[in-house]
N, C-alpha and C positions, 0 to 999 in steps of 0.2 A: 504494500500500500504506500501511493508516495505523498508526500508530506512537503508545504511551504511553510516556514514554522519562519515569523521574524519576531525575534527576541527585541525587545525595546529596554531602556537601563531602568531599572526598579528603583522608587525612591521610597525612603521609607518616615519621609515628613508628612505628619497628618495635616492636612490643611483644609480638615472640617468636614461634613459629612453633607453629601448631595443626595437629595429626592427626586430621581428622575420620573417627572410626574406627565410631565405637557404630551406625549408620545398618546400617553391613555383618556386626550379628549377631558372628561368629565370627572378625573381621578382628581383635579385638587382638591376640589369641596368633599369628595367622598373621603381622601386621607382625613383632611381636615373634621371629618365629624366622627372619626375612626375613634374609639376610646381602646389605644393599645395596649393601655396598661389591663385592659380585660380581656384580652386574647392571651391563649396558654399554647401551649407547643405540644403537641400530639405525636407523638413517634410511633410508627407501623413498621414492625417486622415487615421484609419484602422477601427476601433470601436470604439465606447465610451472614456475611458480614453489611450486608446491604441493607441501609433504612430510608424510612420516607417518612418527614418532618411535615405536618399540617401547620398552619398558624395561619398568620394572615397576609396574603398576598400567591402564590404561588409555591406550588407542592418542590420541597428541598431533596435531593438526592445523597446519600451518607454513604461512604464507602469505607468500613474503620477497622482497620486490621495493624498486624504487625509492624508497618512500615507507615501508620500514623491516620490520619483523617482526610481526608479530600468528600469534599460538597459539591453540589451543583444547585446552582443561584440560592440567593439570602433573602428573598422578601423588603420588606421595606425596613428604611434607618432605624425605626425604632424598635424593632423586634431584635435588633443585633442581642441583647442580653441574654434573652429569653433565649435565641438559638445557643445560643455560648452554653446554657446551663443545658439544655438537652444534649450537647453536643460530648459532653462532658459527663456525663451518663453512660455515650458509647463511647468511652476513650480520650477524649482529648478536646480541650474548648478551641485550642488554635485549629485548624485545618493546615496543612503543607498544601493543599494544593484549592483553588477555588475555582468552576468550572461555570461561563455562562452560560445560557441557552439562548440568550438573547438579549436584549440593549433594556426594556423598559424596567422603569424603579419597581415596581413588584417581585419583579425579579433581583432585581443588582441593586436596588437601595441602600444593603448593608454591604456593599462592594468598598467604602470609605473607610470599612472601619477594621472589616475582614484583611483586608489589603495591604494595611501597615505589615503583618506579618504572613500572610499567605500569599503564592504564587498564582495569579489571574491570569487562565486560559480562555480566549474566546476568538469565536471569526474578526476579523478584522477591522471590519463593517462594525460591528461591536465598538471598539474603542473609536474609531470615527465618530459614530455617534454621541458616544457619551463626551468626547472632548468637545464636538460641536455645542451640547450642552452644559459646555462649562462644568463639569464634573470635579470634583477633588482627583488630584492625584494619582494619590490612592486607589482611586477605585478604578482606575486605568488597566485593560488587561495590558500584561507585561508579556507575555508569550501569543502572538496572532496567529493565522494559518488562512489560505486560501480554501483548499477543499477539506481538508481531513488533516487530523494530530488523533496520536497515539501518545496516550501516558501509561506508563508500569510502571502499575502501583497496586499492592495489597496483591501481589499473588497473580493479576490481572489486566490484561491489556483492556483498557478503559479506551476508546475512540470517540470524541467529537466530529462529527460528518455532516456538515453545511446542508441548509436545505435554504435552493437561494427560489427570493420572489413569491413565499409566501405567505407565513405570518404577518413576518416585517422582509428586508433584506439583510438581518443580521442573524438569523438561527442557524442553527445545528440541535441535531437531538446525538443523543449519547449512549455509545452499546458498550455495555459491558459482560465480554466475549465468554468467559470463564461462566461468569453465574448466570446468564440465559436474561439478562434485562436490560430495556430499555427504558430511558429516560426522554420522553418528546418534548418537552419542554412547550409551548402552547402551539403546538400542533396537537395538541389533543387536551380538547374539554370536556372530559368525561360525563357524559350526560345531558350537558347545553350546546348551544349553537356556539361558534367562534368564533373569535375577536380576526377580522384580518385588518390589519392597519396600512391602509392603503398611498396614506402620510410617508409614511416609510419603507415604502418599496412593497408592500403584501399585493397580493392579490391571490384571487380565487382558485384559477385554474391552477397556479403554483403550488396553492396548499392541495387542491385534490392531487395533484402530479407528488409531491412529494408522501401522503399519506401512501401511495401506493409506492412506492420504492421502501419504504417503511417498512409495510407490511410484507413487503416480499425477502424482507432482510430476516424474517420473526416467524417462531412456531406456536403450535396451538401452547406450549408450554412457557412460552415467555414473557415474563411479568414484565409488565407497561406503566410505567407513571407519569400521570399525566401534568401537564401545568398548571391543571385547574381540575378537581376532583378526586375521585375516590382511588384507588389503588387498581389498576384492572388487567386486562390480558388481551389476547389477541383479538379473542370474539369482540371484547368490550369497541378495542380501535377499529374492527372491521364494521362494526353497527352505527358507530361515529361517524367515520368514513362512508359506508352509505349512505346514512341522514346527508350529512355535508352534498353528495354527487347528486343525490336525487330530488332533493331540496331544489339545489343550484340550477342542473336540467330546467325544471318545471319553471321555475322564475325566468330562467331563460326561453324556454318557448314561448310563453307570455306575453314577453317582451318582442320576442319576433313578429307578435301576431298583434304589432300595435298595442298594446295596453301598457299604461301610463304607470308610473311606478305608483301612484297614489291607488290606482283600479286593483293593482295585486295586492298591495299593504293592506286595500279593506276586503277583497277574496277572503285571504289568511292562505293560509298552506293547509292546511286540513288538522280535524282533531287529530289523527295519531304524531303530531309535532305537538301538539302544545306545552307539554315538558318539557321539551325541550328550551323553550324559549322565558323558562323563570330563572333565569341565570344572568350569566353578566351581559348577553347580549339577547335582546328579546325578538319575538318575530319580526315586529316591522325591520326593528336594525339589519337583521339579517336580510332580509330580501331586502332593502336600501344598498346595504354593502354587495351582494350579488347584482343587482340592476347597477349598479354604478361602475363595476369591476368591471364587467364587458362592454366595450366597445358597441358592438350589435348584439 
């Protein structure tokens, strides 16, 4: 597997802690009415040495064995403690190594603080963004890559493998080859519709293009965590993935056949979505963000 890896010099001056919020649209006011000091940290056995951290913001990836701790994304600034004390439960509150899935504060919020002393792996597209955003420091990945990095660590070749044009333009989801799991980082909302941030490079047909290279990477035995929900599996991302394709299609024929994005917003998509759409992004937004993705 070949590998673009440019090393950038690590500083290790704290120079304050950034909430990269603006990327999520409507996330100031909802940080801002967040009462964090009432969210707890929920640790789920996944595999072996492998956990997955609940709190608030997007699901953490732990990988904590003999050769130390490595995460994958921190949620928001002010949940840093909280992870510290879970983290520290399984092994060690510092982390050696901190891995993004992607550029927004839900994810890398506590990238300012992690960062003084752990090593930040992300696509490249990654730290662009966040220095565009005036970002601390700190919270700068120090190690970038174009398509794919490999770390070995805990036993385990850990790969980061870019999934470009659709979330955002700065993801990668994470296999970890030894214990049979994946990490998609918000290419998968376990249960809701998904965020594509079209601000930043997302678009639709990249996330359905990428959910299938995905799933073609993965068996029915391999644990999936997603960026946003419950702990799941293959079936879970394949039912996702459906929802997402066929959703998408139907809004799309729609639209071919002349009807205005307002005529499908009050259609609906039909009862068997409407679960779908109690989550972070609701049905209109979703067919808004499909009718808008495509061109025709």
């Amino acid at each position: 597997m070949k590998t673009n890896k440019q090393i950038n010099k690590k500083t290790n001056k704290l120079l304050g802690t950034t909430l990269l919020i603006a990327a999520l649209g409507f996330a100031s006011s909802a940080i801002a009415q967040t009462d964090f000091s009432s969210v707890q940290i929920q640790t789920i056995p996944v595999r072996g040495n492998i956990s997955m951290l609940m709190g608030a913001g997007g699901n953490i990836g732990v990988s904590a064995g003999e050769d130390g701790v490595l995460i994958i994304d921190d949620q928001y600034a002010p949940m840093a403690e909280k992870i510290r004390a879970a983290l520290g439960a399984l092994g060690s509150d510092t982390p050696e190594f901190l891995l993004n899935t992607h550029f927004h504060g839900d994810h890398t919020g506590g990238n300012a603080d992690f960062g003084v002393a752990s090593i930040i792996v992300a696509h490249k597209n990654v730290r662009s963004r966040l220095v565009a955003g005036d970002s601390a420091a700190s919270s700068l990945p120090v190690i970038t890559f174009d398509d794919n990095v490999t770390v070995h660590f805990n036993g385990e070749d850990i790969t980061l493998i870019h999934m470009p044009r659709g979330h955002t333009d700065t993801d990668s989801v994470v296999m970890f080859a030894d214990s049979n799991v994946i990490h998609m980082g918000d290419h998968f909302f376990n249960g809701g519709f998904p965020f594509v941030d079209m601000s930043s490079g997302g678009t639709v047909q990249g996330y359905i293009n990428n959910l299938e290279k995905a799933l073609s990477w993965i068996d029915d035995d391999t644990a999936v965590i997603p960026g946003h929900g419950p702990l799941g599996n293959k079936a879970d991302l394949m039912n996702f993935y459906n929802v997402v394709k066929d959703t998408s299609t139907a809004i799309r024929v729609k639209k071919s056949q002349q009807q205005s994005k307002e005529e499908i917003v009050a259609a609906g998509l039909g009862e068997e979505y409407a679960s779908w759409g109690t989550g972070f992004i609701n049905e209109q937004r979703w067919i808004e963000t499909v009718f808008d993705s495509y061109a025709r």
